[in-house]
Backbone as CSV, one residue per row, in Angstrom:
resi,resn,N_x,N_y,N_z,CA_x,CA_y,CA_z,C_x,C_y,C_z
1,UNK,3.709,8.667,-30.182,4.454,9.593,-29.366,4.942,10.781,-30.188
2,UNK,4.742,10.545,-31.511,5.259,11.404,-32.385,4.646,12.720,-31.971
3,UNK,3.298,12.449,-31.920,2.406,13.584,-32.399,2.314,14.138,-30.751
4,UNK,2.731,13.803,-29.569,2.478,14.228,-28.508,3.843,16.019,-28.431
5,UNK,2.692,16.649,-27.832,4.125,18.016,-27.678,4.959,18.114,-26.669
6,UNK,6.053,18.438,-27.334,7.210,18.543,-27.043,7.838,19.687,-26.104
7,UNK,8.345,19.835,-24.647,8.186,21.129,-24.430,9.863,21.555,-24.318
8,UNK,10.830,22.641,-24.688,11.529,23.258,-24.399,12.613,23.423,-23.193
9,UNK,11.580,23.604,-21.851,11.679,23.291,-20.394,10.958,22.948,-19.655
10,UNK,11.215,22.679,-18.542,10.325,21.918,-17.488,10.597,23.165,-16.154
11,UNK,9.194,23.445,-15.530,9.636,23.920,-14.389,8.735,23.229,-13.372
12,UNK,9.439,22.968,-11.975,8.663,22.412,-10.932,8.247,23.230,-9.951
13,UNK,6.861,23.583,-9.540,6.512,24.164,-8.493,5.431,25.497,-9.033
14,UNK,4.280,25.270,-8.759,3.478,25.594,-9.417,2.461,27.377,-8.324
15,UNK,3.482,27.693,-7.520,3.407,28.677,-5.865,3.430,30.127,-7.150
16,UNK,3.036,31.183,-6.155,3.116,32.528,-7.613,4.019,32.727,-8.177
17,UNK,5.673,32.541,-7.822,6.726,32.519,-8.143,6.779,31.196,-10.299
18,UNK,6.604,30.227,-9.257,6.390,29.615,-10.867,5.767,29.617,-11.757
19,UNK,4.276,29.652,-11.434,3.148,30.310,-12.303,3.933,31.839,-13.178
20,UNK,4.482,32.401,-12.257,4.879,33.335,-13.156,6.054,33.507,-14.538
21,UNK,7.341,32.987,-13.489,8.042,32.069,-14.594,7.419,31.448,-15.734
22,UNK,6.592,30.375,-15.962,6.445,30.251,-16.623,5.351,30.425,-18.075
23,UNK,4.748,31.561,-17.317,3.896,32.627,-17.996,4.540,33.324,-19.056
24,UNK,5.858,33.610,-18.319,6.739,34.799,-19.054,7.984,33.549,-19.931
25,UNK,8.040,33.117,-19.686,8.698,32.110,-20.697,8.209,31.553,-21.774
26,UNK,7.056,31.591,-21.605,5.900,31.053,-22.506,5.478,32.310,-23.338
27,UNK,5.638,33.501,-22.509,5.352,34.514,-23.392,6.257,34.972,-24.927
28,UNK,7.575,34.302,-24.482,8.938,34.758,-24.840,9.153,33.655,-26.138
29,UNK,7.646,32.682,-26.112,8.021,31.919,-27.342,8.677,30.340,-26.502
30,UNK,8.359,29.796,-25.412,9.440,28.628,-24.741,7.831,27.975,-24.667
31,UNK,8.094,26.902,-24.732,6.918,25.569,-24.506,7.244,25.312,-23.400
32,UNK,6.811,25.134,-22.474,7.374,24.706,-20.763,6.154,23.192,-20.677
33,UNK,6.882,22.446,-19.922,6.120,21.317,-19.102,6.378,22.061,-17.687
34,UNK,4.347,21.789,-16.906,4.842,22.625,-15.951,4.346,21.066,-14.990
35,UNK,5.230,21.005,-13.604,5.122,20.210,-12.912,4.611,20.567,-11.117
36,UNK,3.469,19.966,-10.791,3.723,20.406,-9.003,3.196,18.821,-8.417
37,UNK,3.812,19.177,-7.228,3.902,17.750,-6.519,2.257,17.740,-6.456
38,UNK,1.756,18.372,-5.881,-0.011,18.801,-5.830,-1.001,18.630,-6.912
39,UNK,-0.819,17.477,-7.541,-1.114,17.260,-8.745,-2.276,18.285,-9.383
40,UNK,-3.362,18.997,-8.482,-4.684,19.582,-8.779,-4.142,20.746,-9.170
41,UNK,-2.892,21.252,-8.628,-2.816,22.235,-8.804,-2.489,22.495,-10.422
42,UNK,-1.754,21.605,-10.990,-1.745,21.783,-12.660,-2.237,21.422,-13.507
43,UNK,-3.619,21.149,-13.020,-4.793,20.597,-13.575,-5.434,22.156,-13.567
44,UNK,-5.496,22.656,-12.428,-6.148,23.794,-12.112,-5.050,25.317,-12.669
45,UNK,-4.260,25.068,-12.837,-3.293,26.233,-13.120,-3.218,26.185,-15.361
46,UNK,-3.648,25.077,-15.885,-3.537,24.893,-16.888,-5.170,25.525,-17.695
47,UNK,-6.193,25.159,-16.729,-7.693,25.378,-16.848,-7.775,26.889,-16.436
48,UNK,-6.496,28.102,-15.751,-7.180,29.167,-15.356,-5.853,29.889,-15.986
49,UNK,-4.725,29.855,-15.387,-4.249,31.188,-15.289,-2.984,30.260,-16.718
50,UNK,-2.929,29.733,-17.118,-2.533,29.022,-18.579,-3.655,28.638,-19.769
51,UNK,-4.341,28.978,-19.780,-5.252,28.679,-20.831,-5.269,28.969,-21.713
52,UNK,-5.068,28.809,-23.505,-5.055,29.863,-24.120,-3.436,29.509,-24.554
53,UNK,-2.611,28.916,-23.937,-1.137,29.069,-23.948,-0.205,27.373,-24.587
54,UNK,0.585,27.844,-24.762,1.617,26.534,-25.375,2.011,25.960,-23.986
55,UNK,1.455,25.935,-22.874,1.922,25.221,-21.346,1.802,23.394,-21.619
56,UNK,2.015,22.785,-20.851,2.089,21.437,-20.861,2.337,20.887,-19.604
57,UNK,1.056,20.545,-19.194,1.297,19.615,-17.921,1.454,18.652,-18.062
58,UNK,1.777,17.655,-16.393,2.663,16.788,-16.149,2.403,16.409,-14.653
59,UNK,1.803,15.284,-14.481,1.117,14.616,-13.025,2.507,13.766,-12.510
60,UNK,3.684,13.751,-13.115,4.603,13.046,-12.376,5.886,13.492,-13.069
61,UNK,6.890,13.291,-12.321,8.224,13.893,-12.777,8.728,12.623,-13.871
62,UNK,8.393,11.427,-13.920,8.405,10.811,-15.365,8.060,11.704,-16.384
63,UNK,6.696,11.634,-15.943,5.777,12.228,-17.503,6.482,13.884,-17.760
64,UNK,6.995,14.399,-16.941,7.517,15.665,-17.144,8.493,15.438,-18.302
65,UNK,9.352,14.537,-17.920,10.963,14.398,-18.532,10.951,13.719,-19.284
66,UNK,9.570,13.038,-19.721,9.178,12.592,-20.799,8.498,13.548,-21.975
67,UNK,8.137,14.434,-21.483,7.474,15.265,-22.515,8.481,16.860,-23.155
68,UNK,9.945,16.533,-22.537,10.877,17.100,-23.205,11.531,17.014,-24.688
C-alpha cells in the first residue's frame, strides 16, 4: 500500500463542472482522486480528458477515501 498514490483531494462527480475542477487543481500542483457514481465515466474521463496528469481514479467511495 506503500507504493500506491496518494491523492491530496477527492472530488465526486465527474459532469463538465468537475472534470473541470479538477483539471485546474491538478494544474495548480493538487493530486485529486476523482470519483463518479457512473463508474465508466472515470475510466473514460482518466483515458481522455486526464491523461497525461497526476488524476487518480476511484470505482467506489471506499476506494476513494482510501486513496487519500
Amino acid at each position: 500500500m506503500a507504493n500506491e498514490p496518494q491523492g491530496d483531494l477527492a472530488l465526486i462527480g465527474l459532469a463538465v463542472m468537475g472534470q473541470n475542477l479538477i483539471l485546474n487543481m491538478n494544474d495548480h500542483g493538487y493530486t485529486v482522486v476523482a470519483f463518479n457514481r457512473t463508474v465508466s465515466k472515470v475510466d473514460d474521463f482518466l483515458a481522455k480528458e486526464a491523461k497525461g496528469t497526476k488524476v487518480i481514479g476511484a470505482h467506489s467511495i471506499a476506494e476513494m477515501v482510501s486513496k487519500l
